[in-house]
Backbone bond lengths (Angstrom), bond angles and torsions (degrees), N, CA, C in turn:
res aa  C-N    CA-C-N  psi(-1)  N-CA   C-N-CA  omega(-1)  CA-C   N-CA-C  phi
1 X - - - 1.445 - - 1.527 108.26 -
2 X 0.899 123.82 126.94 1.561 147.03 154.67 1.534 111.92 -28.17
3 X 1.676 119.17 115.07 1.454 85.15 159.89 1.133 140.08 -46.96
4 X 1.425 126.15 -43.77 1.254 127.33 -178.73 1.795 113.87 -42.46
5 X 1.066 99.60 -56.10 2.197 106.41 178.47 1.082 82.33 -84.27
6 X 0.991 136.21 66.61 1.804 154.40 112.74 1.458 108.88 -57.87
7 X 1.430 104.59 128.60 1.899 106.05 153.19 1.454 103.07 -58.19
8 X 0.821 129.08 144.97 1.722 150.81 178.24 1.870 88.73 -57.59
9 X 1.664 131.56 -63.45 0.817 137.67 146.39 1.665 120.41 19.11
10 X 1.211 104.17 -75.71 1.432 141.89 165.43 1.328 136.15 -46.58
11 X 1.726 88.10 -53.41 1.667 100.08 -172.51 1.484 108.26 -68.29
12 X 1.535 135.45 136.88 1.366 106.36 166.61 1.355 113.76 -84.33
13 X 1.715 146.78 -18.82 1.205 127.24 165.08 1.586 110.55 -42.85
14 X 1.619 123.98 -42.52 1.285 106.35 -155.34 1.560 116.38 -85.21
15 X 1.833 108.51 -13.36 1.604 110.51 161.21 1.200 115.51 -66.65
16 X 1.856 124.23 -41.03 1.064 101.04 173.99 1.923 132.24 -67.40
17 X 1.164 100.14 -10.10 1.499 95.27 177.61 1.522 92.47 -101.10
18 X 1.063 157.59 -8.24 1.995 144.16 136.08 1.151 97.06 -34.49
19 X 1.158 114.23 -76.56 2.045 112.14 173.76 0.922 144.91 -54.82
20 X 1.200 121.54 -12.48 1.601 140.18 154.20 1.875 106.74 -72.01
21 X 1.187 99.34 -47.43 1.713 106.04 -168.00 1.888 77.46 -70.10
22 X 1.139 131.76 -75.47 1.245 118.55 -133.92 1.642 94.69 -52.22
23 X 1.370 115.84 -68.66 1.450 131.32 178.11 1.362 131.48 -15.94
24 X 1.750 97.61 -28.30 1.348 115.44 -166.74 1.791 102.82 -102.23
25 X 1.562 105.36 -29.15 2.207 115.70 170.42 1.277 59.50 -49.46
26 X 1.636 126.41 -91.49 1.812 117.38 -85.65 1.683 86.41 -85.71
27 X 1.568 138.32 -24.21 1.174 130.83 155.32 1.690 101.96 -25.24
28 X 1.149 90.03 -107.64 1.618 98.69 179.93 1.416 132.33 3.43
29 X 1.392 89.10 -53.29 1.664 105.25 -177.24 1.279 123.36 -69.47
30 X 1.422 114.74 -11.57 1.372 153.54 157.46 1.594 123.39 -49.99
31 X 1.160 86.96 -21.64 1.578 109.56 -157.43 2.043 118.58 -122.80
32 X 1.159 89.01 -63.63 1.844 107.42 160.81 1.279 114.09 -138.67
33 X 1.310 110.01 -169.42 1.454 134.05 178.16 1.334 119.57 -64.05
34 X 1.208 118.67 152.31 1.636 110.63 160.92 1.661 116.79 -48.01
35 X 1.201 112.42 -33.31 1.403 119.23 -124.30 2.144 75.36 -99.69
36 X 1.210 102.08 -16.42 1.411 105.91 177.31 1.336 141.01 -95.00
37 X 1.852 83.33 -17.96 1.857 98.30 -177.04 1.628 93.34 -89.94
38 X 0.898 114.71 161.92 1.584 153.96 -170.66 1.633 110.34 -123.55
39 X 1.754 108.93 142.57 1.086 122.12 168.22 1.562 120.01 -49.58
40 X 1.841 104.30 -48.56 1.098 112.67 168.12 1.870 129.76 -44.54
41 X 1.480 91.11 -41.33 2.025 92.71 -171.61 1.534 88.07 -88.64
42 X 0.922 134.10 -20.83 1.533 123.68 170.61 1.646 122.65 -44.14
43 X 1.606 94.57 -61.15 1.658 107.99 -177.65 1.412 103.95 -76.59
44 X 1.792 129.98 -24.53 0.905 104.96 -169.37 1.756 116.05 -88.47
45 X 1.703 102.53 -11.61 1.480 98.31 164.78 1.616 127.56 -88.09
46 X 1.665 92.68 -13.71 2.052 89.29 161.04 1.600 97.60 -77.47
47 X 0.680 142.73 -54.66 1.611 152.57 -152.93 1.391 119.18 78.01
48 X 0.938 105.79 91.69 1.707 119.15 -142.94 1.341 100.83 -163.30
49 X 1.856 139.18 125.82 0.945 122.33 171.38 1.502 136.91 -81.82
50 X 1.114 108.53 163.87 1.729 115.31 -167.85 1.548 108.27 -40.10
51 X 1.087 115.19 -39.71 1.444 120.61 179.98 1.239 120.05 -62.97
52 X 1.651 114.85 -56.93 1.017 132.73 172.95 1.664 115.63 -22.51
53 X 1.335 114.50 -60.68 1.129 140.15 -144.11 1.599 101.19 -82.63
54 X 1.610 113.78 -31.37 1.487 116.67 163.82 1.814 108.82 -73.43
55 X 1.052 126.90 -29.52 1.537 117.37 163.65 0.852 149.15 -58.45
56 X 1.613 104.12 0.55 1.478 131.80 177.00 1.386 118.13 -140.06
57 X 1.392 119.87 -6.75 1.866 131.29 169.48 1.401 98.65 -160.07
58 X 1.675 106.09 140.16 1.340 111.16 173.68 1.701 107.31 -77.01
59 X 1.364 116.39 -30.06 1.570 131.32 -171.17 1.071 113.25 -141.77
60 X 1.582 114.44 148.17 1.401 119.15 165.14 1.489 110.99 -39.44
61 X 1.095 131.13 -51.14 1.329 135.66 -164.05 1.633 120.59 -58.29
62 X 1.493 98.46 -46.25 1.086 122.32 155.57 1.481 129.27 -26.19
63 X 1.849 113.28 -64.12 1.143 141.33 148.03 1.417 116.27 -37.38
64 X 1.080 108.78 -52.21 1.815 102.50 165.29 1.012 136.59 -35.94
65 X 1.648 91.00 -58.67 1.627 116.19 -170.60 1.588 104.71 -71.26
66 X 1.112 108.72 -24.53 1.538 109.20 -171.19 1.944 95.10 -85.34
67 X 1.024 117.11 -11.95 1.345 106.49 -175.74 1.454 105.68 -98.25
68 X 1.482 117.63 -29.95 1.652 125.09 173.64 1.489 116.85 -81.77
69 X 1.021 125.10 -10.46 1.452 143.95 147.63 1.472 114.42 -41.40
70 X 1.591 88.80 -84.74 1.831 102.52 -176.07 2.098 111.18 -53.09
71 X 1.446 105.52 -32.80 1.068 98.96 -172.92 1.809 108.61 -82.85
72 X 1.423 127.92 -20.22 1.315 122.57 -171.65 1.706 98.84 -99.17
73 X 1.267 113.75 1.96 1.418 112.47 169.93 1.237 120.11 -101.00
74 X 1.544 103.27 -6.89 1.801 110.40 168.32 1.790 102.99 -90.28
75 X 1.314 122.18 -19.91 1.094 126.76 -166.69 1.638 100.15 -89.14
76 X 1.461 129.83 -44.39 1.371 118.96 152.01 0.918 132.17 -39.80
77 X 1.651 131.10 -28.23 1.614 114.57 -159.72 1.303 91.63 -127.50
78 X 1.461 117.01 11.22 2.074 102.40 164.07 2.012 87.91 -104.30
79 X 0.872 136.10 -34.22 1.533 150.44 161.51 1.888 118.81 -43.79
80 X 1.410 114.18 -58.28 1.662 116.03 -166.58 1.677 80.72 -70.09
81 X 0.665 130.65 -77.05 1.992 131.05 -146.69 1.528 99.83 -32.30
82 X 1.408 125.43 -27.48 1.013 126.93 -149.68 1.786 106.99 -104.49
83 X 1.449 79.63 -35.28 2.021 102.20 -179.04 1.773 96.89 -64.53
84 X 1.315 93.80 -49.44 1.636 84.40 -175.50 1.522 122.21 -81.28
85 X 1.719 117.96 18.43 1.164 113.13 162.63 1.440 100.50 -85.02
86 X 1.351 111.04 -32.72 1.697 117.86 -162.99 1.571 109.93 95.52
87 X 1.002 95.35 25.77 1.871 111.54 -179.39 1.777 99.37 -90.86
88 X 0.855 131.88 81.39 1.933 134.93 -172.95 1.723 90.15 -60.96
89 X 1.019 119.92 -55.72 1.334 130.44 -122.08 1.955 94.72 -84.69
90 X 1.664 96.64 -44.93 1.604 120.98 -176.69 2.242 81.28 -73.45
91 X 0.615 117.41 -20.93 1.330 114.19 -161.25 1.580 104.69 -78.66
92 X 0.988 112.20 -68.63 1.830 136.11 160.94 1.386 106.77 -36.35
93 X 1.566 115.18 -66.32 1.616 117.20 173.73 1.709 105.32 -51.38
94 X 1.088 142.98 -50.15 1.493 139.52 179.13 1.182 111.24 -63.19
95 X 1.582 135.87 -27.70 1.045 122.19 177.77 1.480 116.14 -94.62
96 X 1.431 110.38 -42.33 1.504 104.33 170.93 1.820 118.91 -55.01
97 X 1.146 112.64 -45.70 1.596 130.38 -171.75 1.322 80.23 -56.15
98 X 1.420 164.87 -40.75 1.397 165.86 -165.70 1.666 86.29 -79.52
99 X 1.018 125.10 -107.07 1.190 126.73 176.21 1.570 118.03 -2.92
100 X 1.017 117.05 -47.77 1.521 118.24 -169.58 1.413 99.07 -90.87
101 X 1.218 127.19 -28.30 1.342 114.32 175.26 1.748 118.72 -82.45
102 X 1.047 88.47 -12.97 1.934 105.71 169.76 1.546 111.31 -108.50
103 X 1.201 107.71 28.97 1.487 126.26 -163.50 2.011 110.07 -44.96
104 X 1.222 103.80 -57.84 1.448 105.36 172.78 1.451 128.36 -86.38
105 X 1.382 112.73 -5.93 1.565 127.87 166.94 1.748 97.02 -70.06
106 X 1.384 126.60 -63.62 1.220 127.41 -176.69 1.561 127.12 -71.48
107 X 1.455 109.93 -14.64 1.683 120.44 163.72 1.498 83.17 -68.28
108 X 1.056 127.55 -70.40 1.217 141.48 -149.54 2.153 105.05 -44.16
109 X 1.011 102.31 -62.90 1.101 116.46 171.69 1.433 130.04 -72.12
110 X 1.776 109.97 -16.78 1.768 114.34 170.88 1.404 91.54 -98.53
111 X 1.301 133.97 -34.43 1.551 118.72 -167.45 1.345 115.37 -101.99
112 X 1.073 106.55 -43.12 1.761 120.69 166.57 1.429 127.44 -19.92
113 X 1.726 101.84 -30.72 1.680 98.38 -177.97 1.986 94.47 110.40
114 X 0.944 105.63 2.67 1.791 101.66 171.24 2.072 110.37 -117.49
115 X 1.403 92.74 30.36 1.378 85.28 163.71 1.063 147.53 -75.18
116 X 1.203 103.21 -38.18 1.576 122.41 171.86 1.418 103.87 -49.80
117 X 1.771 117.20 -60.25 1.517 120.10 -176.73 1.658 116.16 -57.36
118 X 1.781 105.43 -15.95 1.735 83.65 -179.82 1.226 118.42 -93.77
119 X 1.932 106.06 -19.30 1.345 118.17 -175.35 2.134 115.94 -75.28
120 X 1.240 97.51 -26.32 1.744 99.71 164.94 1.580 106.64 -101.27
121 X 1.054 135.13 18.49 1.422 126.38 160.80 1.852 98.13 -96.37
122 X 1.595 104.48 -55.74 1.265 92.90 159.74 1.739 148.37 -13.61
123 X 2.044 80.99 -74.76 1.533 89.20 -173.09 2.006 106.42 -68.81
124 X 1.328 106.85 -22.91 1.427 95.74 -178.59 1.728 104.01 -68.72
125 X 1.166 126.29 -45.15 1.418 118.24 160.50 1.591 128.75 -19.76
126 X 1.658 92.52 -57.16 1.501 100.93 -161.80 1.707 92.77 -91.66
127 X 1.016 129.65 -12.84 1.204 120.85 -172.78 1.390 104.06 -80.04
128 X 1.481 126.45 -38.33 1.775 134.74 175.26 1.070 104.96 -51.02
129 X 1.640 127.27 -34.65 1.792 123.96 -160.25 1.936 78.36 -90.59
130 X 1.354 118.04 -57.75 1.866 105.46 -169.17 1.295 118.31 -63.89
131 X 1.436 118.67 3.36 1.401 98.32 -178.62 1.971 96.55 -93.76
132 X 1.302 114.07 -27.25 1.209 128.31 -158.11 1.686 102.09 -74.03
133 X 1.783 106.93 -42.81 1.483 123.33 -171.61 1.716 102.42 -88.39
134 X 1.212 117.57 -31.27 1.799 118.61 -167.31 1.252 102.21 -62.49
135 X 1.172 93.94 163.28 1.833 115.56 -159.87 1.777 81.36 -152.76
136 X 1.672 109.30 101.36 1.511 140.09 151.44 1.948 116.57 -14.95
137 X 1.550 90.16 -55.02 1.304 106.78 -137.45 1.846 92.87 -79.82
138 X 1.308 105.36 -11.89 1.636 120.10 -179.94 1.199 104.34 -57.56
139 X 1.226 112.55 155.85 1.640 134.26 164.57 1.528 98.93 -48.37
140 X 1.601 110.98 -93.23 1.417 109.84 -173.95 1.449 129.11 -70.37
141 X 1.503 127.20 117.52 1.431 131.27 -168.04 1.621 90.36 -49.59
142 X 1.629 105.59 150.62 1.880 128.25 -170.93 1.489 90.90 -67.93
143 X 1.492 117.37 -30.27 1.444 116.16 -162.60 1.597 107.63 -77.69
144 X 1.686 119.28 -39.34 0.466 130.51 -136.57 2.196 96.34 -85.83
145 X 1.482 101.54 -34.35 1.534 117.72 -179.96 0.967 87.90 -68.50
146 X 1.957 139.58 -43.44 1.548 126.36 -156.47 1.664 109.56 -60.06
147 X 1.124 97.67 -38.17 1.176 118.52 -159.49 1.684 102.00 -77.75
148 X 1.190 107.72 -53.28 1.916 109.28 175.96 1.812 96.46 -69.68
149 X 0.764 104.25 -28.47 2.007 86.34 -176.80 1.545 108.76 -79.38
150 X 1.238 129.18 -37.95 1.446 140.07 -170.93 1.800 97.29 -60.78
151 X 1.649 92.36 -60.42 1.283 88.14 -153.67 2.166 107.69 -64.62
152 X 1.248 99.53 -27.15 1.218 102.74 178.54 0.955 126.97 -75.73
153 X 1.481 126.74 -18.09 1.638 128.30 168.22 1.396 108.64 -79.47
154 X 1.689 115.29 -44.07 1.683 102.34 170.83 1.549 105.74 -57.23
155 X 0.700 108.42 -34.13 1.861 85.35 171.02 0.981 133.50 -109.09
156 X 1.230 111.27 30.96 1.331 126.34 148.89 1.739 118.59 -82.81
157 X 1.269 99.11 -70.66 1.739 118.67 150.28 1.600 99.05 -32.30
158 X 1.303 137.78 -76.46 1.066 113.08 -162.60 1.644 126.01 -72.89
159 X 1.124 99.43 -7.96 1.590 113.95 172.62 1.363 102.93 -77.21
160 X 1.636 135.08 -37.85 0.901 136.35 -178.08 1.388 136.56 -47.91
161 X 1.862 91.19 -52.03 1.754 124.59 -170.44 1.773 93.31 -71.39
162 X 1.360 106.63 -27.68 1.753 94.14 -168.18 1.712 105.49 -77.08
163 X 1.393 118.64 0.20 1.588 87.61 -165.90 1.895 100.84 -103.03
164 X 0.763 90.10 178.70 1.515 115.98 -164.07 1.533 99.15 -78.25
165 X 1.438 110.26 -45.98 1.568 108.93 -162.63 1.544 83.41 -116.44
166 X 1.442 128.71 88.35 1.406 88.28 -167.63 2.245 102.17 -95.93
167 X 1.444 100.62 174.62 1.047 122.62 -174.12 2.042 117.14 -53.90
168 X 1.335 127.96 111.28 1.450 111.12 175.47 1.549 123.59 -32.27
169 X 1.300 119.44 132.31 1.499 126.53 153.96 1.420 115.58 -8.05
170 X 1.147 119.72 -67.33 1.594 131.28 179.92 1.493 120.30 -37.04
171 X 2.158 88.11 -45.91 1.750 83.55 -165.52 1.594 108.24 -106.43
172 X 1.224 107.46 17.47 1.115 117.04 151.40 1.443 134.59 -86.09
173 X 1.354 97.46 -49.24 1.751 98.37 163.32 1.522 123.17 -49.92
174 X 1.876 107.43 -47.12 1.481 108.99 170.38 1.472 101.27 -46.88
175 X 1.327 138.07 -47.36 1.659 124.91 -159.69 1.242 107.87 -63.74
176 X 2.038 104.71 -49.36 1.488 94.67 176.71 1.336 131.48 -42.28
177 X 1.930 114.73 -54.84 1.303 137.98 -177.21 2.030 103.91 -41.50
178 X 1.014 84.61 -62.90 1.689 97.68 -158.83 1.470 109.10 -96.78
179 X 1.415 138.76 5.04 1.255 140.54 159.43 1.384 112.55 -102.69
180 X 1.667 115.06 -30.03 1.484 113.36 -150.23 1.482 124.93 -100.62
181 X 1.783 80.03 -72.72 1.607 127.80 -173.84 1.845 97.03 -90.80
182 X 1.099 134.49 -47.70 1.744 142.18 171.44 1.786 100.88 -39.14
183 X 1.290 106.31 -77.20 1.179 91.76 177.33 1.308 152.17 -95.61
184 X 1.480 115.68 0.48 1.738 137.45 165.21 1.873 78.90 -62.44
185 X 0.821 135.95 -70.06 1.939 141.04 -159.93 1.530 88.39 -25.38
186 X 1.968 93.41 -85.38 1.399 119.11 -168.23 1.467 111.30 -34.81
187 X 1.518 134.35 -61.75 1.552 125.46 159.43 0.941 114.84 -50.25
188 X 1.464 148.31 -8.54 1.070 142.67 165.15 1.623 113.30 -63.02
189 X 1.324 97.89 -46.82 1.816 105.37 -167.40 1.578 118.80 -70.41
190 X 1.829 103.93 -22.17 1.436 118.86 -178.35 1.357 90.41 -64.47
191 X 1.957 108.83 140.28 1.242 106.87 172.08 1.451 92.54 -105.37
192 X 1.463 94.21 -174.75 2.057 112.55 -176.05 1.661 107.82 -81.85
């Protein structure tokens, strides 16, 4: 096979311009709103032409989603290994400790104006593992905890990334564990 009839995947010109485009949103996002950046300041801070940039996203938005994707699908698989010990606590610490080490990629993306896109890329995430793990017969619908735990850890996390001094990994995860995720679970397990 030809580079060219290459999966894009494959090609390395076409990762490096995925990585240029992504690099160049989460710049942006740095800067204004979604609702403000343009296709145009996009390509012109990857440096990449206008065209280009439709051969790999139909829309900025698009581009988002493809960047809140890759990042809540790295956050599942350092996170599930841990969920399915039933370890909350080791669970929270793996995902935040991710977070903090991607510390301005994820300000970037909770404050930036791409929240909305990480918090429903999210819940469709977490909703695939609850439909698979939920148990019907419970008090609280599986959808219904997905949905109160997601939304409350992004803002927790995003309350987090904003402070100045912010709080250790540890005692953040304890908040998640035992404020958040501890008890949306526990009503979870009560049946009807």
């Amino acid at each position: 096979m030809k580079q060219e009839d290459s999966p894009d995947y494959l090609d390395p010109r076409a990762l490096r311009t995925q990585e240029a485009l992504h690099s160049a949103m989460l710049k942006l996002l740095e800067e204004k709103s979604l609702e403000q950046i343009t296709v145009r300041d996009i390509v012109a801070v990857a440096g990449i032409g206008y065209t280009t940039f439709f051969r790999h996203h139909a829309s900025k938005e698009e581009l988002l989603a493809a960047i809140a994707a890759k990042q809540i699908s790295t956050l599942f698989q350092l996170s599930m290994p841990v969920l399915d010990a039933r370890d909350l606590r080791s669970a929270a610490i793996a995902l935040l400790t991710y977070v903090s080490d991607q510390r301005s990629l994820w300000k970037t993306l909770l404050t930036g104006g791409a929240a909305g896109f990480i918090r429903d890329e999210f819940l469709r995430q977490a909703r695939a593992v609850a439909d698979v793990r939920g148990q019907p017969d419970r008090l609280m619908p599986p959808d219904l905890g997905t949905v109160l735990i997601v939304s409350s850890a992004l803002e927790l996390i995003t309350w987090w990334l904003r402070q100045s001094d912010p709080l250790p990994v540890e005692q953040v995860a304890e908040i998640l564990d035992c404020a958040v995720a501890g008890p949306i679970i526990e009503a979870g397990k009560r049946s009807r």
